[in-house]
TORKOL-4160 file (C-alpha; in steps of 0.2 Angstrom, whole numbers, padded with zeros to 4 digits, m for minus):
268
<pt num="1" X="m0079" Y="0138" Z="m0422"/>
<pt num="2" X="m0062" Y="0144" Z="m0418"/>
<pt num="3" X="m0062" Y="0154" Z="m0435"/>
<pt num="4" X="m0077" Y="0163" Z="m0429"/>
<pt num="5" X="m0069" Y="0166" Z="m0411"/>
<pt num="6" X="m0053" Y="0176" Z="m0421"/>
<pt num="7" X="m0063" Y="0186" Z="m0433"/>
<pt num="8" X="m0075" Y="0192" Z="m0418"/>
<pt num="9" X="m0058" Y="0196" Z="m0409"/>
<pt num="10" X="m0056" Y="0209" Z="m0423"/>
<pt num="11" X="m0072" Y="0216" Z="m0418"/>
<pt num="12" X="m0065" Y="0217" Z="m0401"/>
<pt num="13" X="m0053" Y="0229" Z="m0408"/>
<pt num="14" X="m0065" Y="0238" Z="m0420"/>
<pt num="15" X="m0078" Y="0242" Z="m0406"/>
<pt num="16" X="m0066" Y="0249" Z="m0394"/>
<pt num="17" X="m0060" Y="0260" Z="m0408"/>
<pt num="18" X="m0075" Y="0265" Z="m0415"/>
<pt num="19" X="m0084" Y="0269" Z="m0399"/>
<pt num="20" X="m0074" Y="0267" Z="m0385"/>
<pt num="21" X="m0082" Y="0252" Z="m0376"/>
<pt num="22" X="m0087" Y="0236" Z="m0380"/>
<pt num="23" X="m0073" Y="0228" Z="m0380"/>
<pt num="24" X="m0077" Y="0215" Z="m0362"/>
<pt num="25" X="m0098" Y="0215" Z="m0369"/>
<pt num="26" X="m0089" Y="0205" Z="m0384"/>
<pt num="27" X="m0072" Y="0198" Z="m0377"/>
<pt num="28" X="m0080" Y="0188" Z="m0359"/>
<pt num="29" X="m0095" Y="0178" Z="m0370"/>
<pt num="30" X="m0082" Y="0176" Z="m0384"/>
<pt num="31" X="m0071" Y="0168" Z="m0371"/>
<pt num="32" X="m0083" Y="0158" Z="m0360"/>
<pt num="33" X="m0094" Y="0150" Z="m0378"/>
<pt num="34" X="m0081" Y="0147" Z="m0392"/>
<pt num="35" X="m0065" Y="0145" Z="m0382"/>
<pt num="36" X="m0075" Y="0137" Z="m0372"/>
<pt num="37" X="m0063" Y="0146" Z="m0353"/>
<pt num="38" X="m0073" Y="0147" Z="m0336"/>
<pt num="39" X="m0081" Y="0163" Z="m0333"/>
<pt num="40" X="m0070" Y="0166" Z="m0318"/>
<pt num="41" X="m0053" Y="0165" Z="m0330"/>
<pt num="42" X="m0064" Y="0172" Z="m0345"/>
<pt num="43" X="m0069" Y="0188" Z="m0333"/>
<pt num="44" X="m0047" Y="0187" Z="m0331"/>
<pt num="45" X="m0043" Y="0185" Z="m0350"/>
<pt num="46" X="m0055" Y="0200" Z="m0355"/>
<pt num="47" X="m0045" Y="0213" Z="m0341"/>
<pt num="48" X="m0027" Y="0209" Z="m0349"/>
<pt num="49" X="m0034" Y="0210" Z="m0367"/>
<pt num="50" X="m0044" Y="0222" Z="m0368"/>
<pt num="51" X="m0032" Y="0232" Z="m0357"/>
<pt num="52" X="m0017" Y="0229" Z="m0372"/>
<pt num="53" X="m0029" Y="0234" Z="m0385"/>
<pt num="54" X="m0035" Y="0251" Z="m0377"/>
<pt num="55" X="m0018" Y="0257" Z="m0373"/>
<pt num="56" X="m0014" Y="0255" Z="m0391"/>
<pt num="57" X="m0030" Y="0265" Z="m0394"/>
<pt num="58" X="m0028" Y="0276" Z="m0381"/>
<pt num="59" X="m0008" Y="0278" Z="m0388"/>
<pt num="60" X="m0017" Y="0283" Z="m0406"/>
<pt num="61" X="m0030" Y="0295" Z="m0398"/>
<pt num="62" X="m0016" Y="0305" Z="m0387"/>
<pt num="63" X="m0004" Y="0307" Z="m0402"/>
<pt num="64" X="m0020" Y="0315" Z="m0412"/>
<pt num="65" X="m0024" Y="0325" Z="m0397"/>
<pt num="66" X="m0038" Y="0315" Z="m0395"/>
<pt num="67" X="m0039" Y="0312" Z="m0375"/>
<pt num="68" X="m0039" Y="0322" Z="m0361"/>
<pt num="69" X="m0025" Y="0316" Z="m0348"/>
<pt num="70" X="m0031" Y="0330" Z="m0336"/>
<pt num="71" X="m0050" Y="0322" Z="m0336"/>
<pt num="72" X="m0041" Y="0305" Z="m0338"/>
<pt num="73" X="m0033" Y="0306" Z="m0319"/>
<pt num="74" X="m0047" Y="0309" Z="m0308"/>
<pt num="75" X="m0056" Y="0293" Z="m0313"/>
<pt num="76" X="m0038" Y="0286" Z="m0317"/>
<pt num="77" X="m0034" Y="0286" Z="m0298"/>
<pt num="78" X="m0049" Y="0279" Z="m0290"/>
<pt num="79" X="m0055" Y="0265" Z="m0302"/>
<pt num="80" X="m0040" Y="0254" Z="m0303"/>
<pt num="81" X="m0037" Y="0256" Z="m0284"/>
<pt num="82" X="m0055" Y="0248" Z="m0283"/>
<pt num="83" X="m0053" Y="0234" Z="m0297"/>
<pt num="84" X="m0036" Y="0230" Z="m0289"/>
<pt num="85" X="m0046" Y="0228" Z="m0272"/>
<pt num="86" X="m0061" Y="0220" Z="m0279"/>
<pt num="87" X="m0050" Y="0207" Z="m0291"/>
<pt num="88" X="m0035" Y="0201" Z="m0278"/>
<pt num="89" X="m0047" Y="0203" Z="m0261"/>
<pt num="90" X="m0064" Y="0199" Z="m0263"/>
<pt num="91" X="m0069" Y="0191" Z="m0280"/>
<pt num="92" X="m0057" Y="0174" Z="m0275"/>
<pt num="93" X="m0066" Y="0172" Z="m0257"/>
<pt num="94" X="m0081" Y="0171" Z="m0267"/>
<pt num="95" X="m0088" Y="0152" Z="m0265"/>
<pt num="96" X="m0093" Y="0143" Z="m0282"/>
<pt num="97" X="m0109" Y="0139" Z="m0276"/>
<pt num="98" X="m0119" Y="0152" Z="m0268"/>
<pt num="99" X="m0136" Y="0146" Z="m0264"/>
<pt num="100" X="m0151" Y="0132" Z="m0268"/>
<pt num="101" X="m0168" Y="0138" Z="m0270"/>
<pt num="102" X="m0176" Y="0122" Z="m0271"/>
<pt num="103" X="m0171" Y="0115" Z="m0286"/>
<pt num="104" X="m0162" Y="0131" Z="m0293"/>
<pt num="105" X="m0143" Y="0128" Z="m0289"/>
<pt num="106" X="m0135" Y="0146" Z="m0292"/>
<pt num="107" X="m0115" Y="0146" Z="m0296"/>
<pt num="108" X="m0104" Y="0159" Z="m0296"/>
<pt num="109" X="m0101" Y="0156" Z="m0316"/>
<pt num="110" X="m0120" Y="0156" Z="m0319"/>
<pt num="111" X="m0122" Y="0172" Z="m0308"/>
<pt num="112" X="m0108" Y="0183" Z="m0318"/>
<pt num="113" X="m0114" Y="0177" Z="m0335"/>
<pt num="114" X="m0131" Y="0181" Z="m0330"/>
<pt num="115" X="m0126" Y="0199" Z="m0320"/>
<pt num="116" X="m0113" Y="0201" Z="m0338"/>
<pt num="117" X="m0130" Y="0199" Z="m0350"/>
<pt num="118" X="m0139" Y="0213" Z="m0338"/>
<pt num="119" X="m0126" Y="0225" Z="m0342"/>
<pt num="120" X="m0126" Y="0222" Z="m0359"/>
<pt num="121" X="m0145" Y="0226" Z="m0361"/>
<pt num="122" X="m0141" Y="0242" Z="m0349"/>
<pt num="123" X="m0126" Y="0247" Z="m0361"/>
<pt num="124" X="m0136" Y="0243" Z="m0376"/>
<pt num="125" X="m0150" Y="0253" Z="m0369"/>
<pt num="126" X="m0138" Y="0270" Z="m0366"/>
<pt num="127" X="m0131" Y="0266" Z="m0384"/>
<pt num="128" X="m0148" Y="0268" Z="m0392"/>
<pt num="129" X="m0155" Y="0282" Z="m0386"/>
<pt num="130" X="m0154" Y="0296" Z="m0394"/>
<pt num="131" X="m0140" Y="0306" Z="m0394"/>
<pt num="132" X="m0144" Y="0325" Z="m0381"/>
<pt num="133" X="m0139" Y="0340" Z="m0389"/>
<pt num="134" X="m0119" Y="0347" Z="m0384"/>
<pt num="135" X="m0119" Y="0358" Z="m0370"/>
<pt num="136" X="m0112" Y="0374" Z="m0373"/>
<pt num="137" X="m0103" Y="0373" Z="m0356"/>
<pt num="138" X="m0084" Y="0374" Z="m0354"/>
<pt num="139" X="m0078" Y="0356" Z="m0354"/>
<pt num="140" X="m0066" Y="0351" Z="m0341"/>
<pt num="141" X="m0066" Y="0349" Z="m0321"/>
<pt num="142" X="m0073" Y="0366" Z="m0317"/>
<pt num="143" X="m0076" Y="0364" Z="m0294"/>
<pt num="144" X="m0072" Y="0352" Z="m0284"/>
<pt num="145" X="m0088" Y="0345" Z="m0286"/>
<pt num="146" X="m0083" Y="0338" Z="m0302"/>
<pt num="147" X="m0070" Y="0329" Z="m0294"/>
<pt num="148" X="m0080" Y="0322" Z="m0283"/>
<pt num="149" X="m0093" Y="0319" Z="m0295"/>
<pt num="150" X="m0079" Y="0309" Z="m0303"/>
<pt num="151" X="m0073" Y="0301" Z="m0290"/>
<pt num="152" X="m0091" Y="0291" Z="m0288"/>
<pt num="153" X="m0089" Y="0285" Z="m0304"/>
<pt num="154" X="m0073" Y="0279" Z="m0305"/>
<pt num="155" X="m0078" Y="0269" Z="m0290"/>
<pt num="156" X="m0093" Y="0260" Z="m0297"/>
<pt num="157" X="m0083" Y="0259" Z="m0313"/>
<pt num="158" X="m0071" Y="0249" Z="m0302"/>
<pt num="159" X="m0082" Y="0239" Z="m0295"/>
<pt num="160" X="m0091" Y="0236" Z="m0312"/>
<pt num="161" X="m0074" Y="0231" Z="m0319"/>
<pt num="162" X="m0068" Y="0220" Z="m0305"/>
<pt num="163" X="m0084" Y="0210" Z="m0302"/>
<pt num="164" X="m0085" Y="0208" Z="m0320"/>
<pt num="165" X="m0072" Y="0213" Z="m0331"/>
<pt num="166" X="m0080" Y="0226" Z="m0342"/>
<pt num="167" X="m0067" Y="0240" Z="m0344"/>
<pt num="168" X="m0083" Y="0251" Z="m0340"/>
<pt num="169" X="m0084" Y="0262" Z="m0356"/>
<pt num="170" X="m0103" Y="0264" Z="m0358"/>
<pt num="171" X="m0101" Y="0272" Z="m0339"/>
<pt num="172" X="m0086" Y="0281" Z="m0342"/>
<pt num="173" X="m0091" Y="0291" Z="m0357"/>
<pt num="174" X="m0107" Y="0295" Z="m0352"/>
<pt num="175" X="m0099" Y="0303" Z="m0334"/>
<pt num="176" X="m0086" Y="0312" Z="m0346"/>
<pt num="177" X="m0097" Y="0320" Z="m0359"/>
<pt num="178" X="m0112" Y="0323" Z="m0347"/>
<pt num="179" X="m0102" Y="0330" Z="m0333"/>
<pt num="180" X="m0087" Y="0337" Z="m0340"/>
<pt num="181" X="m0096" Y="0341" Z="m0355"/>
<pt num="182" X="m0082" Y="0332" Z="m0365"/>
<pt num="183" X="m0083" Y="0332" Z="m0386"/>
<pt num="184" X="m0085" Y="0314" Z="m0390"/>
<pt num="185" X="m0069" Y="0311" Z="m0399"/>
<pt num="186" X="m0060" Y="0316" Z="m0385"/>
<pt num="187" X="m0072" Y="0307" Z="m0372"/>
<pt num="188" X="m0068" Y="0290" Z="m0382"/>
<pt num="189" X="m0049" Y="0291" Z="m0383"/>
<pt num="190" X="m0050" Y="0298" Z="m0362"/>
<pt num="191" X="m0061" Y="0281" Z="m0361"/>
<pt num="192" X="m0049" Y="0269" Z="m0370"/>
<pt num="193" X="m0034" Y="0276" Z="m0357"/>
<pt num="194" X="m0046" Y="0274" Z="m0342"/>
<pt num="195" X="m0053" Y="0256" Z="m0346"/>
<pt num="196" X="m0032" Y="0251" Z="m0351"/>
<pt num="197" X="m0026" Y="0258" Z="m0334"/>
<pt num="198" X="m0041" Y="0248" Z="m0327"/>
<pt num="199" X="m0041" Y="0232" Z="m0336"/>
<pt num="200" X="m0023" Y="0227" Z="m0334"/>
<pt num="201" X="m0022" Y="0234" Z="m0315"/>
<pt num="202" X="m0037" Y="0221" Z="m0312"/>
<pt num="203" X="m0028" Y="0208" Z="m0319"/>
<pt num="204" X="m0012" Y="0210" Z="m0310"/>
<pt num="205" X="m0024" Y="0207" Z="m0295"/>
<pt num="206" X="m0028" Y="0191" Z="m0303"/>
<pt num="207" X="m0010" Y="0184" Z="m0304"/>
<pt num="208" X="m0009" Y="0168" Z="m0296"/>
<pt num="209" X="m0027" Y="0164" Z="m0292"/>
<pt num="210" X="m0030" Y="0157" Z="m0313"/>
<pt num="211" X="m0019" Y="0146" Z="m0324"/>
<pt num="212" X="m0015" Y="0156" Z="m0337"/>
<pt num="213" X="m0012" Y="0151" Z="m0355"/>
<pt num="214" X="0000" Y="0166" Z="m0359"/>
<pt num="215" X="0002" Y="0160" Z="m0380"/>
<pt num="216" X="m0017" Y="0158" Z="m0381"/>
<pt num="217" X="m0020" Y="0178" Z="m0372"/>
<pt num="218" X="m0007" Y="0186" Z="m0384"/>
<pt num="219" X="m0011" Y="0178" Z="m0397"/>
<pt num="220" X="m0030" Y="0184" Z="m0396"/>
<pt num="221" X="m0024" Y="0201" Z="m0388"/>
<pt num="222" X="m0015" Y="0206" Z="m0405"/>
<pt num="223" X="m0028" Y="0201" Z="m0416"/>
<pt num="224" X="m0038" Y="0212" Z="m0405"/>
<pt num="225" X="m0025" Y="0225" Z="m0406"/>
<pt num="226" X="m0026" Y="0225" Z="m0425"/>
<pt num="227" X="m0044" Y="0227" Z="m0426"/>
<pt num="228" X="m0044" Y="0244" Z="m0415"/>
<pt num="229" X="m0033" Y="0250" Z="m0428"/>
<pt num="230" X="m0045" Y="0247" Z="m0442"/>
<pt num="231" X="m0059" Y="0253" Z="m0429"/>
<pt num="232" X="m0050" Y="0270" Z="m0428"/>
<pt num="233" X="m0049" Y="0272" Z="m0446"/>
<pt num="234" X="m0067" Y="0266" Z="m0449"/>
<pt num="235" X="m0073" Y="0280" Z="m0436"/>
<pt num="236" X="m0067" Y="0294" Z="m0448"/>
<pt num="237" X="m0078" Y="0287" Z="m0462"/>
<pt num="238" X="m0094" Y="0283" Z="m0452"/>
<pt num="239" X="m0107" Y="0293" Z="m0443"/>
<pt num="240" X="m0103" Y="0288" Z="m0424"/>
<pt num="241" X="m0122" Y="0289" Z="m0419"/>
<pt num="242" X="m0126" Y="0276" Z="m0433"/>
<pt num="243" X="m0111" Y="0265" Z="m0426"/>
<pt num="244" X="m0116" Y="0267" Z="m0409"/>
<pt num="245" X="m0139" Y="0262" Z="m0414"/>
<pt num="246" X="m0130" Y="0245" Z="m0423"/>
<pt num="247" X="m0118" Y="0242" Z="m0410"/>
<pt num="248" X="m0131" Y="0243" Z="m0398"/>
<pt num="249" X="m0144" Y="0231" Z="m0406"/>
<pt num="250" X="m0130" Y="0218" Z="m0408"/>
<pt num="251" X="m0127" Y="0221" Z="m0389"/>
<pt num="252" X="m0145" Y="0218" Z="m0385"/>
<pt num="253" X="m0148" Y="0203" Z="m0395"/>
<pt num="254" X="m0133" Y="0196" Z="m0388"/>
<pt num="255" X="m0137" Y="0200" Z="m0370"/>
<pt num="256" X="m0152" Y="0192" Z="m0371"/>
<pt num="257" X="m0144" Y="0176" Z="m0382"/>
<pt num="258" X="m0134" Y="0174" Z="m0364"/>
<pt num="259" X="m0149" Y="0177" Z="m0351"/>
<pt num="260" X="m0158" Y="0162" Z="m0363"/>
<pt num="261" X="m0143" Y="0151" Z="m0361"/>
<pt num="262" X="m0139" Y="0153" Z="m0343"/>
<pt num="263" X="m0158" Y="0153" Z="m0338"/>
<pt num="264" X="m0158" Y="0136" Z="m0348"/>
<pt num="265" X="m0143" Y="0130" Z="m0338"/>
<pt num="266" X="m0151" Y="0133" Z="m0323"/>
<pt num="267" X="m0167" Y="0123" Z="m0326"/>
<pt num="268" X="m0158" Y="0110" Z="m0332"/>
């Protein structure tokens, strides 16, 4: 099982390369059902390794002119603040077990794996639609709407990231492409900076509250790291909207893998 847990660390990597999320849909279930972690450290784990492998990515995209550090910053200010808030001053006063509903006992762990598998079928959703035609408006923050537009989101995407350790890419692109009109290339290298800044500022908020096995998170981390290299030579060569439909098939049937699993947890 461990085998399979290393090559779908690759995928980590290749996803977050290739379409600039989906690296926390795959890293937290890779976490909590081969390695076999918590969901609480697994949520942890996810921030510092997906965090790593976006800088590098992001590191990649920025050298190829690639991202947009202008767009980066007014989502770049607001979501970390929030993770850091969410991960070091509310998710640890959060009890274990929540509530009873007769025979239903609902934990914390069940709760963010069953809240994680909804926001893969949402993500999975947005990646299967089909794709709107480009705007032929100036891209960029144009008022200061926009920025406050922005601001918005980088606060859900804070709360989205600290609750449940998704870097927030399948939010953060759409908010970059639809409302700053952003070209895709450029919105997925500006994404991979965003969900870095946010991942690895969440986990800091986490320091002290988890025992943290610091050989096992680099070790999976550069493996990770290796495969958004191979994802960012890969997305030359292949379609991004065919990517993004078979991405987002695997994301659904996974999501609902987890639903089954944890609803069968909880009757049993």
């Amino acid at each position: 099982m461990q085998f399979i847990g290393y090559i779908a660390a690759v995928l980590i990597g290749i996803s977050l390369g290739l379409i600039g999320g989906g690296g926390s849909i795959l890293t937290v279930p890779l976490l909590v059902y081969i390695f076999h972690l918590p969901p609480a450290a697994a949520v942890s784990y996810s921030l510092f390794i997906v965090g790593i492998t976006s800088l590098i990515g992001a590191f990649n995209n920025f050298r190829k002119k690639q991202a947009s550090l202008n767009l980066a910053l007014p989502l770049g200010i607001v979501s970390p603040a929030t993770v850091f808030f969410v991960r070091r001053d509310v998710v640890p006063h959060i009890p274990e077990q929540l509530w009873i509903i007769g025979k239903l006992e609902v934990t914390k762990s069940t709760l963010t794996m069953l809240l994680f598998a909804v926001l893969m079928l949402a993500a999975a959703v947005s990646m299967l639609k089909r794709a709107t035609a480009p705007s032929t408006k100036a891209a960029g923050v144009r008022s200061m709407k926009d920025y406050f537009q922005l601001g918005l989101f980088g606060l859900g995407i804070g709360c989205v990231t600290g609750f449940l350790g998704a870097g927030g890419g399948f939010l953060i692109i759409p908010a970059l492409v639809l409302l700053m009109k952003l070209p895709m290339k450029e919105a997925v290298g500006t994404s991979l900076f965003i969900i870095g800044i946010n991942s690895l500022i969440g986990f800091t908020g986490d320091l002290g509250h988890y025992t943290i096995d610091w050989i096992f998170l680099w070790y999976i981390t550069a493996i990770a790291s290796a495969g958004i290299l191979i994802g960012t030579q890969l997305a030359k060569k292949i379609p991004s909207e065919k990517l993004k439909r078979g991405f987002g098939w695997f994301v659904l049937v996974m999501g609902m893998y987890i639903i089954v699993q944890e609803v069968m947890i909880l009757w049993g």
